[in-house]
Structures are given as structure tokens and as C-alpha cells.
Backbone bond lengths (Angstrom), bond angles and torsions (degrees), N, CA, C in turn:
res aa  C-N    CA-C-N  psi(-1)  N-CA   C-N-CA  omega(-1)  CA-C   N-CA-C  phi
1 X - - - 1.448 - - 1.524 107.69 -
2 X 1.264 116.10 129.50 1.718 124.49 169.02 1.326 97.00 -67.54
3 X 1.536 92.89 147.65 1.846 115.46 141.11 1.204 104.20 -114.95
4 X 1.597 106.01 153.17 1.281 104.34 172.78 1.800 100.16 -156.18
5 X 1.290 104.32 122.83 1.974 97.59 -168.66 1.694 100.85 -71.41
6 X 1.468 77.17 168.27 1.553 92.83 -166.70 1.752 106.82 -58.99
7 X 1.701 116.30 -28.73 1.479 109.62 -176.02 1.782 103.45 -71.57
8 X 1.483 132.36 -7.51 1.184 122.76 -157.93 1.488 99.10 -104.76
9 X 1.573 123.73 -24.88 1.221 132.79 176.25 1.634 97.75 -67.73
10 X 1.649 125.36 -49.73 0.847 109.55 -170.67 1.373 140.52 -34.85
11 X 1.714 83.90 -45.95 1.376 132.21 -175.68 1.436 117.07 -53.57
12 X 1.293 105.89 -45.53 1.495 127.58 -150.97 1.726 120.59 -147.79
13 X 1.819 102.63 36.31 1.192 98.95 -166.08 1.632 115.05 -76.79
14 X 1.092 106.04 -21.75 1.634 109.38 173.99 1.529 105.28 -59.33
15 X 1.602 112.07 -49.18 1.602 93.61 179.69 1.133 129.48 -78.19
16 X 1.090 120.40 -23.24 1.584 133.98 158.36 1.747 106.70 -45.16
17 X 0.587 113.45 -68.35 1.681 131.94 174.76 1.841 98.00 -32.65
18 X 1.221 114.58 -66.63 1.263 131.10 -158.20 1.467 105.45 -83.45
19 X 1.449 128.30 -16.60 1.327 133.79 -170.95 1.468 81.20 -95.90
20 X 0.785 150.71 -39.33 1.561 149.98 -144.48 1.500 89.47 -97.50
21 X 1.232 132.94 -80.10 1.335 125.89 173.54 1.462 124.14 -49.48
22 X 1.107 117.50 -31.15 1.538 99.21 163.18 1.676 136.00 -77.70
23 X 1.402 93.44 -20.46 1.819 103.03 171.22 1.381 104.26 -99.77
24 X 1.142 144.35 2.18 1.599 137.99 -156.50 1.643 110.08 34.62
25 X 1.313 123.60 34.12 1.279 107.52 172.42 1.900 96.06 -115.83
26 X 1.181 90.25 155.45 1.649 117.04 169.72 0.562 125.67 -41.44
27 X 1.664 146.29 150.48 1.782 137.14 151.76 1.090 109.30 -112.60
28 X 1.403 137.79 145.49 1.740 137.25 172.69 1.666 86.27 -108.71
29 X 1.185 91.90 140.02 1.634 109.18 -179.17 1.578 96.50 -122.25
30 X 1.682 115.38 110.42 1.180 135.76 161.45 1.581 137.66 -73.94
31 X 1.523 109.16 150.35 1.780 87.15 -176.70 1.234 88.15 -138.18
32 X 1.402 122.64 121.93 1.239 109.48 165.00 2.236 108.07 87.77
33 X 1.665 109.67 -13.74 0.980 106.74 -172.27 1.438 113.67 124.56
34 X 1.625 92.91 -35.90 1.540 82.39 -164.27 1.800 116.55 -115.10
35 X 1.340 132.33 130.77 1.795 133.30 -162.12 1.105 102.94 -35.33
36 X 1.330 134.59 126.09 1.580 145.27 147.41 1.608 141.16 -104.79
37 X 1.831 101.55 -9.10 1.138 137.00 171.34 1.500 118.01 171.26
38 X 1.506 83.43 168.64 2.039 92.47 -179.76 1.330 91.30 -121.17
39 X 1.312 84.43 168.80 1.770 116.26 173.30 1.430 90.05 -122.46
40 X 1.523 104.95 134.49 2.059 110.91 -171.06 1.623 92.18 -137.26
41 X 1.339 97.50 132.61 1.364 93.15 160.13 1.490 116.10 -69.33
42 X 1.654 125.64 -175.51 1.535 129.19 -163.19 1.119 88.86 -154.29
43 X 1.799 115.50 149.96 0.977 129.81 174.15 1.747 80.32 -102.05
44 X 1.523 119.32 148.20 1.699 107.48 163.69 1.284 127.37 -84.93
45 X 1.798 117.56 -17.95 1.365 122.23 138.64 0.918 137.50 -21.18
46 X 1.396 121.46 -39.85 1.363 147.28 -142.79 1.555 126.99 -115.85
47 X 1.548 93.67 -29.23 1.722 116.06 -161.14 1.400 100.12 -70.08
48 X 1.445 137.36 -58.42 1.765 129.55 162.81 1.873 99.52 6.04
49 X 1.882 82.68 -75.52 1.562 91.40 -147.79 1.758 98.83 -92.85
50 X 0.931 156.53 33.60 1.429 156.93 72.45 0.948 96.84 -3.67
51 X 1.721 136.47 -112.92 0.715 138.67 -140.86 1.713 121.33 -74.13
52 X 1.367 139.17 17.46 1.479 153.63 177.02 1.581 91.60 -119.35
53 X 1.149 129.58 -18.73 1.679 115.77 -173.87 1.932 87.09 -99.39
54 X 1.063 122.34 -24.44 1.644 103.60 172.65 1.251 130.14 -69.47
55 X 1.549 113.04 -36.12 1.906 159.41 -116.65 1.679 73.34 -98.38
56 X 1.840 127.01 111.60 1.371 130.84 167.94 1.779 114.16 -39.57
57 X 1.772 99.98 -45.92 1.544 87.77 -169.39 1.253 116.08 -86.50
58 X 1.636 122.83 4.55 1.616 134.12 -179.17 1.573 94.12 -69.04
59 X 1.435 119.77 -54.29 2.000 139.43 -142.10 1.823 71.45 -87.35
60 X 1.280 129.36 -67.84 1.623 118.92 -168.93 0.878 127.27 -29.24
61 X 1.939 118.96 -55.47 1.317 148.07 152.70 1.425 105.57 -14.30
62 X 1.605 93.80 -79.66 1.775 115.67 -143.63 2.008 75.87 -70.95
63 X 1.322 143.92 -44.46 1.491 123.11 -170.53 1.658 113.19 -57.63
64 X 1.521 91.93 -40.70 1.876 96.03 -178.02 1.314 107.62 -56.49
65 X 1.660 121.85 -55.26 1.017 98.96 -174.93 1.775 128.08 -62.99
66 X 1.533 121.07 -44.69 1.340 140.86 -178.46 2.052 86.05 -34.28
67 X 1.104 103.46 -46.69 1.507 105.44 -177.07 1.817 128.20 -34.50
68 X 2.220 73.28 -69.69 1.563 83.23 -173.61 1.376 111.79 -76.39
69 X 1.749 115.40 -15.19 1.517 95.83 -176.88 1.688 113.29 -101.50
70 X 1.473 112.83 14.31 1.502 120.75 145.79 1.953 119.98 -82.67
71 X 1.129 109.70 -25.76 1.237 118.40 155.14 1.619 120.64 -60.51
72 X 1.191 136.59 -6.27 1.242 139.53 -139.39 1.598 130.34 37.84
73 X 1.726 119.14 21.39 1.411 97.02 170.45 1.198 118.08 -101.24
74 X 1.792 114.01 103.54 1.502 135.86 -164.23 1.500 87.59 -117.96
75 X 1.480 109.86 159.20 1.604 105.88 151.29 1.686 103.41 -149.54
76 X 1.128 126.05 142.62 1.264 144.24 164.45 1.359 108.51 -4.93
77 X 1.547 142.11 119.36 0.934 140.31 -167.04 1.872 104.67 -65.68
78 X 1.383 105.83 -68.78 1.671 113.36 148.04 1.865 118.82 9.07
79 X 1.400 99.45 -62.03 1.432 107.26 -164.51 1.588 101.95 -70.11
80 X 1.298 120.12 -34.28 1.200 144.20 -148.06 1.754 101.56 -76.65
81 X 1.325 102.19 -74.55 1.301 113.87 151.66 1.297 145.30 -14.73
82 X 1.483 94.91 -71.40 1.633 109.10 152.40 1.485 142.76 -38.80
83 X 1.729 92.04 -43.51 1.607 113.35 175.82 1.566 92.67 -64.46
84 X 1.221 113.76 -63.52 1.407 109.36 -161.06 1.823 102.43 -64.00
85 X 0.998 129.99 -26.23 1.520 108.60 -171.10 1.835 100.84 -74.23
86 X 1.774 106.38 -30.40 1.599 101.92 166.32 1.390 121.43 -63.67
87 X 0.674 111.70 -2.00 1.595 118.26 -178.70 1.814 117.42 -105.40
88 X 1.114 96.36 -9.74 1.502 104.29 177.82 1.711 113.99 -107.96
């Protein structure tokens, strides 16, 4: 995996960009020394769900739920269904 500080990206964001897409490896972009972001390659298949598995209120979601349905509040898929066809 590259580093590359934030003055060298400045510098050199096309090649940064293009080194990353041509090897599929990563870049950590530094400031000062220390990681502040990557540069990732993408599958474009893929990018949707890349980008909803990063997204704060997607991971909030997906914890609340992991929550309530370790808590046991599940309900019958059946019931679920139903509501919604009453509702339509």
C-alpha cells in the first residue's frame, strides 16, 4: 500500500489516481505524517454497496438493528408482508 502526503497528492493527483487504478492497491494520504484518508480502487459493480457500507447513517442502521434483533425484537416474516399488502 502507498502513502503519499497530502502536499504530494496535491502535486500529483492524476498520478496518484492512476497508480492506484492500475495496481488495485490503495493509497493512505497523510498530513503531517499521520493517515487521514485512502484512495481505493472500485469495482463499478460494486460502488452502490462501497459506498452504503461506509455512509454513518447506513453502519447506525445496520448497529440498531444487529441490536434489536439480538435483543429478540424479530417478527415473522409472514406478518410483515401482510401488513404491507394491507397497506397497499
Amino acid at each position: 500500500m502507498a502513502t503519499v502526503s497530502i502536499r504530494e497528492l496535491t502535486r500529483n493527483t492524476s498520478g496518484v489516481v492512476d497508480e492506484v487504478a492500475r495496481t488495485g492497491r490503495p493509497a493512505v494520504i497523510t498530513r503531517h505524517g499521520a493517515p487521514i484518508v485512502a484512495v481505493v480502487p472500485i469495482d463499478e459493480d460494486e460502488l452502490e454497496d462501497a459506498v452504503l457500507a461506509r455512509g454513518s447513517e447506513y453502519l447506525s442502521a445496520m448497529l440498531a438493528a444487529d441490536a434489536e434483533l439480538a435483543g429478540g425484537a424479530t417478527r415473522p416474516a409472514a406478518d410483515v408482508l401482510a401488513e404491507l399488502d394491507d397497506d397497499a
